[in-house]
C-alpha positions as a printed Julia matrix, in Angstrom:
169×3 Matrix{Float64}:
 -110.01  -50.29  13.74
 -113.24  -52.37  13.51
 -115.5   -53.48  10.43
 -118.64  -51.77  10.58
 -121.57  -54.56  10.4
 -122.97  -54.63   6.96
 -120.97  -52.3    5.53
 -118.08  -54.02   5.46
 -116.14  -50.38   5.99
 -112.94  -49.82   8.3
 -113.93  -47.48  10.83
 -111.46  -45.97  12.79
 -112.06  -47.08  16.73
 -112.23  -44.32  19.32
 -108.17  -43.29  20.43
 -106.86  -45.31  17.48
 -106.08  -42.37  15.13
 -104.75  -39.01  15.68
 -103.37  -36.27  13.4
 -100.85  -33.11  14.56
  -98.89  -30.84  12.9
  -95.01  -29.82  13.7
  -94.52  -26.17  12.36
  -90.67  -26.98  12.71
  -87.88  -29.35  13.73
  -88.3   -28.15  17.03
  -91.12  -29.02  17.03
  -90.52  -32.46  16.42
  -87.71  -32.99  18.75
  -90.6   -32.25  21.36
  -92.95  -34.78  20.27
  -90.1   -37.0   20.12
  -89.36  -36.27  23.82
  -93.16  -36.44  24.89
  -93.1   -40.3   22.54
  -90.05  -41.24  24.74
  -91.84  -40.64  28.07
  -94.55  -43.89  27.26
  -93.24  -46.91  28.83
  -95.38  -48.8   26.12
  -92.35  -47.86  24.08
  -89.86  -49.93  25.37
  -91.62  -53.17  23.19
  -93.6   -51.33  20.09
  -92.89  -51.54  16.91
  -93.5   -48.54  14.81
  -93.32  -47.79  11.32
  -92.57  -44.76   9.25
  -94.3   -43.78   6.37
  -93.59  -40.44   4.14
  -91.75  -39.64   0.67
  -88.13  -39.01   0.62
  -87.62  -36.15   2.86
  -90.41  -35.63   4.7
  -88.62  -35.93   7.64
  -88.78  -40.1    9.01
  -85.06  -40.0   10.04
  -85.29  -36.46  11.47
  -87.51  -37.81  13.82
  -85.96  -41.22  14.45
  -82.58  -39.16  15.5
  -84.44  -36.76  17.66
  -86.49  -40.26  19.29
  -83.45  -42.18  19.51
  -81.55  -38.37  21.82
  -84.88  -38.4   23.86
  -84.13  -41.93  24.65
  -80.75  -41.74  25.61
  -78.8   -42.94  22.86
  -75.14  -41.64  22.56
  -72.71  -41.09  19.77
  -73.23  -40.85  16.11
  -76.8   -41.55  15.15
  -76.44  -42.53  10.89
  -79.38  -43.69   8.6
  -79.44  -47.42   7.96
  -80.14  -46.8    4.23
  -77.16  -48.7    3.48
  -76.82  -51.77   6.56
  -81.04  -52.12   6.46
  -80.85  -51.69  10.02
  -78.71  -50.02  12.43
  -78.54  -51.18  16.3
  -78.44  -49.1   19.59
  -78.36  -49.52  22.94
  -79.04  -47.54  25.81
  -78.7   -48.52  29.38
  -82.24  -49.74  29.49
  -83.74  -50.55  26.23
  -82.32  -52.39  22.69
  -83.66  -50.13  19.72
  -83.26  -51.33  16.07
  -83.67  -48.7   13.5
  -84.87  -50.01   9.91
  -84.88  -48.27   6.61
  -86.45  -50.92   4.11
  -85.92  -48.41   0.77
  -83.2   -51.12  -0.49
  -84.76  -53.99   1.08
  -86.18  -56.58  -2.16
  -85.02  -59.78  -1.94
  -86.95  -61.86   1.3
  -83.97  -64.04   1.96
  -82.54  -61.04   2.8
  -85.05  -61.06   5.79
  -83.64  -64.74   7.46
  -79.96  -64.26   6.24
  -80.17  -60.69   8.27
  -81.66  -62.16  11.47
  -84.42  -60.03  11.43
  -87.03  -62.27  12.76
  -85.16  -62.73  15.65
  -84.52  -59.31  16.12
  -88.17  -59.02  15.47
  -89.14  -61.99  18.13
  -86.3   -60.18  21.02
  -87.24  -57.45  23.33
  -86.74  -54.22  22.51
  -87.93  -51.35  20.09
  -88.18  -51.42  16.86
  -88.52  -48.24  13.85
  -88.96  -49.32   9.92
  -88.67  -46.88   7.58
  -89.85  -47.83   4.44
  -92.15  -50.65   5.99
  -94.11  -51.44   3.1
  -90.72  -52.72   1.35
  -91.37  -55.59   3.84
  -94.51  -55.46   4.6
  -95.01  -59.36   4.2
  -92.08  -60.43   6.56
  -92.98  -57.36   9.39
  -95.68  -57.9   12.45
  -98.18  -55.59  12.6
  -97.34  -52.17  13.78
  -97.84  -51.02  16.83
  -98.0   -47.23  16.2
  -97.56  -46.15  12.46
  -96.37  -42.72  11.67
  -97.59  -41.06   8.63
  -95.36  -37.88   7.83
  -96.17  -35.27   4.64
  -93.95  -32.21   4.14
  -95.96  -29.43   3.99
  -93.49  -26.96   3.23
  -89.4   -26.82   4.08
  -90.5   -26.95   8.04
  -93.8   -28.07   8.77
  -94.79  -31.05   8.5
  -98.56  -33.0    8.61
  -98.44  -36.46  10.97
 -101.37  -38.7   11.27
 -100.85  -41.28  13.57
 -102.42  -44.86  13.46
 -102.74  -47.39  16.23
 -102.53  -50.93  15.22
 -102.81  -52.56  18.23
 -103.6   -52.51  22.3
  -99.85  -51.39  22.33
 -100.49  -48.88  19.91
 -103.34  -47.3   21.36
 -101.9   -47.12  24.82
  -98.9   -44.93  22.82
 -101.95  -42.78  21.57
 -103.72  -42.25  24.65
  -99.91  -40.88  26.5
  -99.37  -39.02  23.64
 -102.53  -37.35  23.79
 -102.9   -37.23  27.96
């Protein structure tokens, strides 16, 4: 995104936004696989965005198969976060809903987990908006009806965009 001269309006910067639609869950389990693919992954951080239900850790589960991980996959709605680990990558899964108190944010570790290698999903970001780097990739997901679902997605940064342009190659 840039600030248009004079104007002082966000504009959107060529590759930096991009909407889709998944007309069911299989269809999200395939984006998730085609996300997976971009090495630019291994490092991002992206954030979640939608109301309860619209589908954030359907698509973290299906991301987090695509990637390898094994075993039970739960919702960190309860921990705040929830670690895995596959062969070649570190993945921390977020869900800020509970998050409210910002000691919570040092007493947790999480700016070293935010400072380490690795990938990193927030659900709930705004919860912790303050405390969080920028996003790399956000991921804006509205139930449209029980299966499909509307998802913009916003790049925040060189990282982000790079995510946008695999997605979209």
């Amino acid at each position: 995104m840039t600030v248009a001269p004079h104007t002082g309006q966000i504009v959107e910067s060529p590759g930096a936004a991009q909407a889709t639609t998944w007309r069911s869950e299989d269809d999200t389990a395939a984006w998730a696989q085609r996300l997976a693919a971009q090495p630019a992954l291994a490092n991002a951080f992206i954030t979640l965005h939608g109301d309860l239900g619209a589908g954030k850790t359907t698509l973290v589960r299906h991301l987090l198969r695509a990637l390898g991980v094994q075993g039970r996959i739960k919702s960190p709605t309860y921990a705040v976060v929830e670690p895995h680990e596959t062969a070649q990558l570190a993945i921390w899964h977020f869900d800020f809903y509970r998050f409210d108190d910002p000691r919570e944010w040092e007493d947790a570790g999480f700016r070293d987990i935010f400072a380490s290698p690795g990938l990193k999903l927030a659900e709930w970001p705004d919860k912790a908006a303050a405390l969080t780097p920028p996003a790399d990739l956000a991921i804006h997901i509205e139930a449209m009806d029980e299966t499909e679902r509307q998802v913009t997605l916003r790049a925040g940064t060189a990282t982000g965009r790079g995510l946008l342009q695999g997605l979209s190659a």
